[in-house]
Each structure stands twice: as structure tokens, then as C-alpha cells.
BANULO-747790 format. One line per field, with one value per residue: residue in three letters; chain; x, z, y of N, C-alpha, C in turn. Coordinates in steps of 0.02 Angstrom, whole numbers, plus 32768, in hexadecimal, padded with zeros to 4 digits. Atoms other than C-alpha are relative to their C-alpha. Example, Ala and Ser with C-alpha at 12.3 -4.5 7.8 and 13.67 -1.06 7.14 Angstrom:
REM residues 2
code: ALA,SER
unit: A,A
n.x: 802D,7FD6
n.z: 8000,7FFD
n.y: 7FC5,7FC5
ca.x: 8267,82AC
ca.z: 8186,8165
ca.y: 7F1F,7FCB
c.x: 802D,7FD9
c.z: 8000,8025
c.y: 803C,8037
REM end
This chain:
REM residues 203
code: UNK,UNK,UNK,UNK,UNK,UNK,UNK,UNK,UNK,UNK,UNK,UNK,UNK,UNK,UNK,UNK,UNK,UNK,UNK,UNK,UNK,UNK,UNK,UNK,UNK,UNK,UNK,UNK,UNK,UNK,UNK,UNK,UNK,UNK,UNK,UNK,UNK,UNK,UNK,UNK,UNK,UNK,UNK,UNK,UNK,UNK,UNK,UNK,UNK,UNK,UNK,UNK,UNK,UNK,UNK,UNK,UNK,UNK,UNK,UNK,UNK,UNK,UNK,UNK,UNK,UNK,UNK,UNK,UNK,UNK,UNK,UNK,UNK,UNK,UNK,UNK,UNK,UNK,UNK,UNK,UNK,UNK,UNK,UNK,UNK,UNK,UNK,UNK,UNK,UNK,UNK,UNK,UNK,UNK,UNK,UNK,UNK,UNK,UNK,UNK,UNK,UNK,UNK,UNK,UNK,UNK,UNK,UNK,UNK,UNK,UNK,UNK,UNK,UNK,UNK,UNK,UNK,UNK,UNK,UNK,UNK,UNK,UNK,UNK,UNK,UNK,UNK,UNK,UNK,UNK,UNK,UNK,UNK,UNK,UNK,UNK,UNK,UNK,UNK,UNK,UNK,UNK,UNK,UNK,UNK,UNK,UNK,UNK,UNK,UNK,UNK,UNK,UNK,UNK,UNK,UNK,UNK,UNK,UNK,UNK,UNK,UNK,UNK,UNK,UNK,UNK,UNK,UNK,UNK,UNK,UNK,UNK,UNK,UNK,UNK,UNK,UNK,UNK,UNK,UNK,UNK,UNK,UNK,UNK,UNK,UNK,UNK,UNK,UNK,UNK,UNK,UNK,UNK,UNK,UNK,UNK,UNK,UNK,UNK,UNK,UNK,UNK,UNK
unit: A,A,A,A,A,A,A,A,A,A,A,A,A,A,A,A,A,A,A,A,A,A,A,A,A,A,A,A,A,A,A,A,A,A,A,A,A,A,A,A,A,A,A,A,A,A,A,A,A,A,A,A,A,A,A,A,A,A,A,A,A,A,A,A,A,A,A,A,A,A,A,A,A,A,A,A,A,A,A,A,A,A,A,A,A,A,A,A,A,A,A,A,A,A,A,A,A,A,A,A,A,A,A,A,A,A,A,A,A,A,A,A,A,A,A,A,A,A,A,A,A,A,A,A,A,A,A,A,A,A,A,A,A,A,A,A,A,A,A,A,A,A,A,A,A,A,A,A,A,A,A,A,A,A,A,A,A,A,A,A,A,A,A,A,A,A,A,A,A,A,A,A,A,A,A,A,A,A,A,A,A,A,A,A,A,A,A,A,A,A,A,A,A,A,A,A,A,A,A,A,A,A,A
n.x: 7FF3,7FE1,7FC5,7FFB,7FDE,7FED,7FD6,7FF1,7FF6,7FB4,7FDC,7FBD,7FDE,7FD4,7FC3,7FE4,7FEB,7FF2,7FE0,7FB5,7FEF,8021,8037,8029,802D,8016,8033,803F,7FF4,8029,8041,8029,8003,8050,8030,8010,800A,8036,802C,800C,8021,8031,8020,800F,800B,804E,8039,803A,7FFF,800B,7FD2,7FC6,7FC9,7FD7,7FEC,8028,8047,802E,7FF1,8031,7FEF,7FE6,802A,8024,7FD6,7FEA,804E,7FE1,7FC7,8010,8027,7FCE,7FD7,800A,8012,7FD1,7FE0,8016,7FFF,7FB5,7FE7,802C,7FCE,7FD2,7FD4,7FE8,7FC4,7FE9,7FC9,7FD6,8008,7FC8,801C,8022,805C,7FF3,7FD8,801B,802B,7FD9,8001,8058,8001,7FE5,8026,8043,7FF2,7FD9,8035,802C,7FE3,7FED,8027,8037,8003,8006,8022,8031,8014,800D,802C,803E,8002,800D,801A,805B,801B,800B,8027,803E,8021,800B,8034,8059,800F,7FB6,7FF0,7FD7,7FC5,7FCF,7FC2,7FCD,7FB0,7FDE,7FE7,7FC0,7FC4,7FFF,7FD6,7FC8,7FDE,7FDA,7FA7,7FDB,7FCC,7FD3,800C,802B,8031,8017,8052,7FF8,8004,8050,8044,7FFE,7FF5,804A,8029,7FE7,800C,8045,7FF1,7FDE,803F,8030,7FEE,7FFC,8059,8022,7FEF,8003,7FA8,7FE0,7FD7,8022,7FEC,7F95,7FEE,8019,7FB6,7FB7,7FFD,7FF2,7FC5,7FD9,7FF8,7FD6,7FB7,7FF1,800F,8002,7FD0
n.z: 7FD1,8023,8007,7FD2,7FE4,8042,7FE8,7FD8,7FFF,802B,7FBE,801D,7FDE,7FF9,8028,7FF6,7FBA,7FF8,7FBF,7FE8,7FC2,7FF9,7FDE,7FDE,803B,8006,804B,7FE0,800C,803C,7FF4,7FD0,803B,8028,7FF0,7FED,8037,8019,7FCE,8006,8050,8013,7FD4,8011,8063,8017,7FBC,7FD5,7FD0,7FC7,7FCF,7FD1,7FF2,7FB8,7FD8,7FA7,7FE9,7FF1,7FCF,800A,8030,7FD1,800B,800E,8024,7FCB,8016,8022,8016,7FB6,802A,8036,7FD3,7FFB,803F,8023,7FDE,801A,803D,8006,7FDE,802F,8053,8016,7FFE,7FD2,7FF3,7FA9,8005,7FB6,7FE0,7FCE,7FC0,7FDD,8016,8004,8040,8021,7FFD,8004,8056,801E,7FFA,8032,803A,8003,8014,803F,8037,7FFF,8032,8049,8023,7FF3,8011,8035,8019,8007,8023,8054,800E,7FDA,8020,804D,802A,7FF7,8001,8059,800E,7FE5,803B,803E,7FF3,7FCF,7FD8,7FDE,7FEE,8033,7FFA,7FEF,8017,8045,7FFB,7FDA,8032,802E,7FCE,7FE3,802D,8014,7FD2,802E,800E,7FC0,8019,8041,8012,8025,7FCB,7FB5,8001,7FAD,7FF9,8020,7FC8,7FD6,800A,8006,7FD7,7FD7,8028,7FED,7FB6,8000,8023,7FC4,7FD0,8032,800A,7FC7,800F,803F,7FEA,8021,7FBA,7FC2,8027,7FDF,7FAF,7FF8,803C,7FF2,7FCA,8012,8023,7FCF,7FD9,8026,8008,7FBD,7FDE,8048,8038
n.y: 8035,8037,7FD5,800F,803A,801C,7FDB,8014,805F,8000,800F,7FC9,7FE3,802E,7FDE,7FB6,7FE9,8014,800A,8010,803B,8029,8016,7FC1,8010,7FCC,7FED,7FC6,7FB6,8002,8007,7FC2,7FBF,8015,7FE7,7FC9,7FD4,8011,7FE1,7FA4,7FEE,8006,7FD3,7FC3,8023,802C,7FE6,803F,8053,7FED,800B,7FC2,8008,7FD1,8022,802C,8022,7FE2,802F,801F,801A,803E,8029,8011,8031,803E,8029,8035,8028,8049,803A,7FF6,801D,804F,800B,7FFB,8041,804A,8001,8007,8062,8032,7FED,801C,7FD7,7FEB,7FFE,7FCC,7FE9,8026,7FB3,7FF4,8017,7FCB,7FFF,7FBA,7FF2,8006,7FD5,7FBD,8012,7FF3,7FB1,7FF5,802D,7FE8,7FBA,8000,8028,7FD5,7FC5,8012,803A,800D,7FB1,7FFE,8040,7FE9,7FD2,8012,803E,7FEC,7FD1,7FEB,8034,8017,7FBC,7FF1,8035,7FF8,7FB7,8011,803E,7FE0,8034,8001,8051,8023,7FF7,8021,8034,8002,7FD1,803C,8026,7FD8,8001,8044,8012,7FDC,8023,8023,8003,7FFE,8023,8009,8030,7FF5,7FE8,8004,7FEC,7FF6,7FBB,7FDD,800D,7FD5,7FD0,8003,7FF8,7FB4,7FCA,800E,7FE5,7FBD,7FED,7FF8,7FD9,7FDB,7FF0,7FF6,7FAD,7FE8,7FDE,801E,7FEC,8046,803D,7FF1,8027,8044,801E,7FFF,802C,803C,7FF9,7FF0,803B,8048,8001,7FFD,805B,803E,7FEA
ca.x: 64BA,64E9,658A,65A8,65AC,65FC,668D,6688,6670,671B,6770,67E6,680D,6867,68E6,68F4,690A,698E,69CF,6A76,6A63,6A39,6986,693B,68AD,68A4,682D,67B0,67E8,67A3,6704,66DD,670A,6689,6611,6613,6625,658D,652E,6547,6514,6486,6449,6471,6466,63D1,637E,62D5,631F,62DB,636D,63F0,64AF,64D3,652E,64D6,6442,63A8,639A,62E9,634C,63D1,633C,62ED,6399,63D0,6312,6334,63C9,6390,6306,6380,63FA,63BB,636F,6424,6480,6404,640E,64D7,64E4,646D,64E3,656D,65C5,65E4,66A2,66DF,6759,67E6,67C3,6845,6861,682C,6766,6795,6807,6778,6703,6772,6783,66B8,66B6,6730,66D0,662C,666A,66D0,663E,65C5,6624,6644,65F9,6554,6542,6569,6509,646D,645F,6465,6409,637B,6386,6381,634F,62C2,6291,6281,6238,61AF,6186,618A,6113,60B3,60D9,6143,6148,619E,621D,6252,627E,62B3,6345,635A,637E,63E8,6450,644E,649D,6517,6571,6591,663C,6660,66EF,6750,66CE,6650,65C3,65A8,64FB,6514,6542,64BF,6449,6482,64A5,63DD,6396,6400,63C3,6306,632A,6381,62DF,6276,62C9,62D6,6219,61FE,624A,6252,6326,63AA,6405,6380,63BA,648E,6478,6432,64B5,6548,6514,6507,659C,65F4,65BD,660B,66AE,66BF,6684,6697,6705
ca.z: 5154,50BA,50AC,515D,5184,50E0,512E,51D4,519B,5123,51C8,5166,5211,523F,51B7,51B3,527F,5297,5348,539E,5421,5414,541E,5441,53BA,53AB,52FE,5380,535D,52A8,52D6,5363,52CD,5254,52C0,5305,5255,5232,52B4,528F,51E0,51F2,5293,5257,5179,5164,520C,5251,52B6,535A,53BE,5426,5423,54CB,554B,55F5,561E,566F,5720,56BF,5637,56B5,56EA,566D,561D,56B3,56AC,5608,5628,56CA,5644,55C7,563D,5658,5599,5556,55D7,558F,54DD,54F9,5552,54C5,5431,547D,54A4,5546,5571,562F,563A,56B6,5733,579F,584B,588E,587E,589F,57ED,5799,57D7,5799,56E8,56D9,5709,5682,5600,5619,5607,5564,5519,554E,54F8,545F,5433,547B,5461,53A4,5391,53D7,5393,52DF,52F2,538D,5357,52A9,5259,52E9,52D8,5219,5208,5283,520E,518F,51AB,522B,529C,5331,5346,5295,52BD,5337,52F4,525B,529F,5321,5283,5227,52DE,52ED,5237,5236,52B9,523E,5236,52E4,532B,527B,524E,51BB,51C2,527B,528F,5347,5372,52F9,535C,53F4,53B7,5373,5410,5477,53E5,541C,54E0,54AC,542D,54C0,553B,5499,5492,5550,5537,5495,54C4,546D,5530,5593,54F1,5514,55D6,55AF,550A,5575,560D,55B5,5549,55E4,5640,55AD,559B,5651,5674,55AB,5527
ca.y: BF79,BEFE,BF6B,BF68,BEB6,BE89,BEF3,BE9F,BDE3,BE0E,BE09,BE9C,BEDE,BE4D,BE82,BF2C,BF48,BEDD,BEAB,BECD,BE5D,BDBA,BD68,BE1F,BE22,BEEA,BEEE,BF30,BFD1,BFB4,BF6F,C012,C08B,C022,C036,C0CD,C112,C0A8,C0D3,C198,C18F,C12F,C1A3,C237,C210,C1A7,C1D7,C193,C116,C0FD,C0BF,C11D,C0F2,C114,C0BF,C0B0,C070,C0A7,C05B,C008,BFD6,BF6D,BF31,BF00,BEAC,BE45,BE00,BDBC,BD7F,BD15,BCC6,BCC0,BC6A,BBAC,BBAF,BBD3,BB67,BACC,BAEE,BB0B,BA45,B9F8,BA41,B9FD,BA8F,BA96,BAC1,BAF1,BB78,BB3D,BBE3,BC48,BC07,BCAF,BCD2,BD9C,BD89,BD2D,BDAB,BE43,BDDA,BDD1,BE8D,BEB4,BE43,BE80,BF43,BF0C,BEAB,BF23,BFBD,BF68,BEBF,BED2,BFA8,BF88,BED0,BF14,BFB9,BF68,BEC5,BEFA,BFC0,BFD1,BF13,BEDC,BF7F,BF9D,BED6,BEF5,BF9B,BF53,BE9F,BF0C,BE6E,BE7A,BDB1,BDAA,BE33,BDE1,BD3E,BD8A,BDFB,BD5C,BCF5,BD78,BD88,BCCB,BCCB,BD4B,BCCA,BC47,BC69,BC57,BC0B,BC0A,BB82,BB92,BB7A,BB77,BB51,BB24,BBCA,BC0B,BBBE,BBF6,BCA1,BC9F,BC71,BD09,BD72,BD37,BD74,BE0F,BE3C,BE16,BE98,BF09,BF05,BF05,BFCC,BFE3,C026,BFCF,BFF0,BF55,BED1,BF12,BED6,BE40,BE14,BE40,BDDA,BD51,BD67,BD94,BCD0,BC73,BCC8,BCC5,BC00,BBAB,BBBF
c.x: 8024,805A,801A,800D,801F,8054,801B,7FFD,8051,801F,8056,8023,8035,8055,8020,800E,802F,802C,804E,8006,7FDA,7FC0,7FDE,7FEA,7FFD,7FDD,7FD1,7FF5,7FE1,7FCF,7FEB,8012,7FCE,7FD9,7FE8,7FF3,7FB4,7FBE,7FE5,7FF1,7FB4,7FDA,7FF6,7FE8,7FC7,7FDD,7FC3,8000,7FEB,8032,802B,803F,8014,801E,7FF1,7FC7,7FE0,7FF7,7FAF,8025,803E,7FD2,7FE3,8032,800F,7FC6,8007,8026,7FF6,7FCB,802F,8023,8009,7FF6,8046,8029,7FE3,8010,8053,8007,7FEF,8028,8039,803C,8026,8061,8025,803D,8018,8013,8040,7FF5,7FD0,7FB6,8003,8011,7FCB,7FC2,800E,8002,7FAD,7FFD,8016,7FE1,7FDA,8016,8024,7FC8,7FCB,8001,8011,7FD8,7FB9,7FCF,7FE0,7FC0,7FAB,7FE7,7FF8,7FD4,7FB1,7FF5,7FE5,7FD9,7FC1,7FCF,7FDC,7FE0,7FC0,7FE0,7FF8,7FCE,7FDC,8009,8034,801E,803A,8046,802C,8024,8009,803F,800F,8019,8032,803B,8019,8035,8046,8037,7FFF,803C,801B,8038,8025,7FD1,7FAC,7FD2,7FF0,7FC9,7FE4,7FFD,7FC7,7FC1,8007,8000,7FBF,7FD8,801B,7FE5,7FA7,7FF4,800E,7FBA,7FED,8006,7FF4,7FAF,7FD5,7FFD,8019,8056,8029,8027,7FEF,803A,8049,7FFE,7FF6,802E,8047,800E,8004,8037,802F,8012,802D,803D,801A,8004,801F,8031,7FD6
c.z: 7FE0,8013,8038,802C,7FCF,8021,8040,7FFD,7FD4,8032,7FDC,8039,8014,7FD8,8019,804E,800B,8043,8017,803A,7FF7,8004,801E,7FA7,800C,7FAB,8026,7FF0,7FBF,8012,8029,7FC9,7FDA,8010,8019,7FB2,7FDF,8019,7FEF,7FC4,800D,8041,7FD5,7F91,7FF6,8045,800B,8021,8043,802B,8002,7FF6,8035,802A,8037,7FFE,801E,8052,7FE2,7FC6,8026,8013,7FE6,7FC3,8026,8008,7FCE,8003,8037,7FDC,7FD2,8017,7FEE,7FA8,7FEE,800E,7FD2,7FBE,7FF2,8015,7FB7,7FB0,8014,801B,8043,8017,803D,7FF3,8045,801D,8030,803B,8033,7FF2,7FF3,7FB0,7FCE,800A,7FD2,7FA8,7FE2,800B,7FBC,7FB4,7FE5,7FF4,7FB7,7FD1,7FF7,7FDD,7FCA,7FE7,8011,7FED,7FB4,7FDA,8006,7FEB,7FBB,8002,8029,7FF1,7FD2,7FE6,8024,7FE4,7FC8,7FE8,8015,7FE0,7FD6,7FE1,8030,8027,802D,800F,7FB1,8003,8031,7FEC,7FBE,800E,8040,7FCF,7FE2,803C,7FF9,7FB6,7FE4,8058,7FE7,8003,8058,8014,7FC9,7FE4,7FD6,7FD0,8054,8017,8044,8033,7FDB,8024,802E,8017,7FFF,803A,8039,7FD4,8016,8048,7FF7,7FD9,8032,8032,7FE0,8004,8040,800D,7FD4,7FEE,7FE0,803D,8039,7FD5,8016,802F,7FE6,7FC0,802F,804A,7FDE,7FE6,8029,801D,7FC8,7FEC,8043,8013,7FD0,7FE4,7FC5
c.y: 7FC5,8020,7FEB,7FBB,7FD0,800E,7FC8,7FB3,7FFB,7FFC,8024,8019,7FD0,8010,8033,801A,7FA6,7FF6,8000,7FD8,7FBB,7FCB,803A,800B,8060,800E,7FFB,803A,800B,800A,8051,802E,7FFB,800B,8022,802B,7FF7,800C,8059,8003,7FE7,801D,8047,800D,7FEA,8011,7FBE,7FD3,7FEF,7FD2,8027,7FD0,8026,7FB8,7FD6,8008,801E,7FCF,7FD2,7FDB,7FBD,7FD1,7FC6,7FC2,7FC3,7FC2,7FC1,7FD4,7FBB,7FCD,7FE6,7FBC,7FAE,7FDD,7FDE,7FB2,7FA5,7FF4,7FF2,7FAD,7FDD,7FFC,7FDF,8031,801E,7FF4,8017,8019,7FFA,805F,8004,7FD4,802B,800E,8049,7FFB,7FDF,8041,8032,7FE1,8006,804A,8022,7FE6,801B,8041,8003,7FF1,8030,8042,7FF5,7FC5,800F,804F,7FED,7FCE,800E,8037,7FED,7FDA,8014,8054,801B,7FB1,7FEE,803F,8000,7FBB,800D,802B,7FFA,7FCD,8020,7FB3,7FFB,7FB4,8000,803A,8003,7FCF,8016,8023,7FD3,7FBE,8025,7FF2,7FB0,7FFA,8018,7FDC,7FC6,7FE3,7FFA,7FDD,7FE6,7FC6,8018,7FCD,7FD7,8006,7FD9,8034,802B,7FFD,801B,805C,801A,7FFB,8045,8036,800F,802F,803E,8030,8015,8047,8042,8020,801D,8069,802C,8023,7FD2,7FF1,7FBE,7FB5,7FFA,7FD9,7FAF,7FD2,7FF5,7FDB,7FBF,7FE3,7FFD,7FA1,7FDE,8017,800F,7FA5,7FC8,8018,7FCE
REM end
């Protein structure tokens, strides 16, 4: 896992996939190779893991993400005002074309940022903390502190301990959901809704 995000904080893809058009960030394509490769080694290689890399959800696991995310919700919103950080994004005129952009968001974030973010951090780290302290209260906030810190670097700005924070308490919510069904699939919904409101509303 050191390996792994040693890789992805180098921000090497950035380089090596370099863009022919303009302002089109394709060093995604990196990242979904990393972690699919990372994913299949440490599923199938080191084994014992009890989470699934899968895609769709369980209609208990929608459930039991959207849940979170409606507690989640007001928390974030307060903590986001009090930092400071609130930013309105100037929206289409159409409501259909913002709709169709949150649609698109949430299916991008959800297949990649939120897939990869919780299968490592709620997956494998709450997972393997709680097994390790025999205490599920400490592996949550300990793989809600690791998430909270591997967001640092956010916006090009280091250390970001604004975002850390914020990052930490979504890592808290996402645990929670994690725990409510033990699925790495409840924590996803509830990462990529949220993820979804602030690159839809904030910048």
C-alpha cells in the first residue's frame, strides 16, 4: 500500500500520459491501471481480504449509502462554511444540463475515485486496523485520519489541512456505512454523492 500511494502522490501520470488537447487531464488512465493492478494482486496474491471490487451495488447497499450521505450532508456543508471554503459554481442556465453534468459526475467518480478510494482505505486499512486493535471505534478513525491525510496535497497546495479535515470527516461517514454492511459498495455511494454535490455546486 506504501508502494502504491508513493506512486500515486508522485503524480508520474501527469507526465507520462500526456494530453493532445488542451486542459483534458487524461493521467486517469494511469491511476485505473494502478489500481486495478493493485487491486488484483492484493485479491488474488496476498488473499484474505474481505472486500469485493465490484461495481454495482446491492439495492441494501444504495440504501444504506444514500443514508449516510443525507447525515453526512448538513455535517459537511457546516464544517465546509466554518473553514472558509465555501465557493459557488456559476451553474448552466438549463437545470436538465446541470442535471445530465451531476449524472455524468457521479458515474465518473463512482467508477474511479470512489471504487479505488474505498476499496483501499474502508476495504483493506479499516479493515486490517480494526484486526489488528480488536477495536472497531479505532479503525475507524484511524483509516479516517490516514484518508483525511492522503488529501494534503489537494488543490496543488501543501499541506492542506482544510481539505484534510474535510477529507477525514467524509472518511468517518464512509467507515460508518462500511461498517453498517461490512461492503466496500454502501461507503462508494455515499463518497461519490458527496463528491458528486461539490463538483457540481463548489469549486
Amino acid at each position: 500500500l506504501v508502494v502504491i500511494a508513493g506512486i500515486y502522490l508522485s503524480k508520474i501520470f501527469s507526465r507520462i500520459y500526456q494530453s493532445p488537447i488542451p486542459k483534458l487531464d487524461i493521467s486517469v488512465l494511469g491511476h485505473l491501471m494502478l489500481i486495478r493492478s493493485a487491486a488484483l494482486a492484493i485479491l488474488t496474491i496476498r488473499g484474505n481480504v474481505g472486500a469485493e471490487y465490484r461495481f454495482i451495488p446491492t439495492r441494501k447497499e444504495w440504501g444504506v449509502g444514500i443514508r449516510y450521505f443525507a447525515i453526512l450532508l448538513p455535517v459537511i456543508a457546516a464544517v465546509y462554511w466554518a473553514l472558509g471554503l465555501v465557493q459557488w459554481r456559476v451553474q448552466p442556465p438549463n437545470m436538465a444540463l446541470t442535471l445530465l453534468i451531476a449524472i455524468g459526475k457521479f458515474l465518473l467518480i463512482f467508477g474511479v475515485v470512489a471504487l479505488s478510494e474505498e476499496f483501499f482505505f474502508r476495504g483493506l486499512l479499516q479493515q486490517w486496523i480494526e484486526r489488528w486493535t480488536k477495536s472497531p471505534v479505532v479503525g475507524l478513525i484511524g483509516a479516517s485520519i490516514l484518508f483525511g491525510s492522503a488529501h494534503l496535497g489537494f488543490h496543488r497546495k501543501f499541506p492542506n489541512w482544510q481539505w484534510a479535515i474535510v477529507a477525514a470527516i467524509l472518511g468517518v461517514f464512509c467507515g460508518l456505512a462500511w461498517r453498517h454492511t461490512r461492503t466496500v459498495q454502501s461507503a462508494m455511494v455515499t463518497h461519490a454523492l458527496i463528491v458528486t454535490v461539490w463538483f457540481v455546486f463548489l469549486r
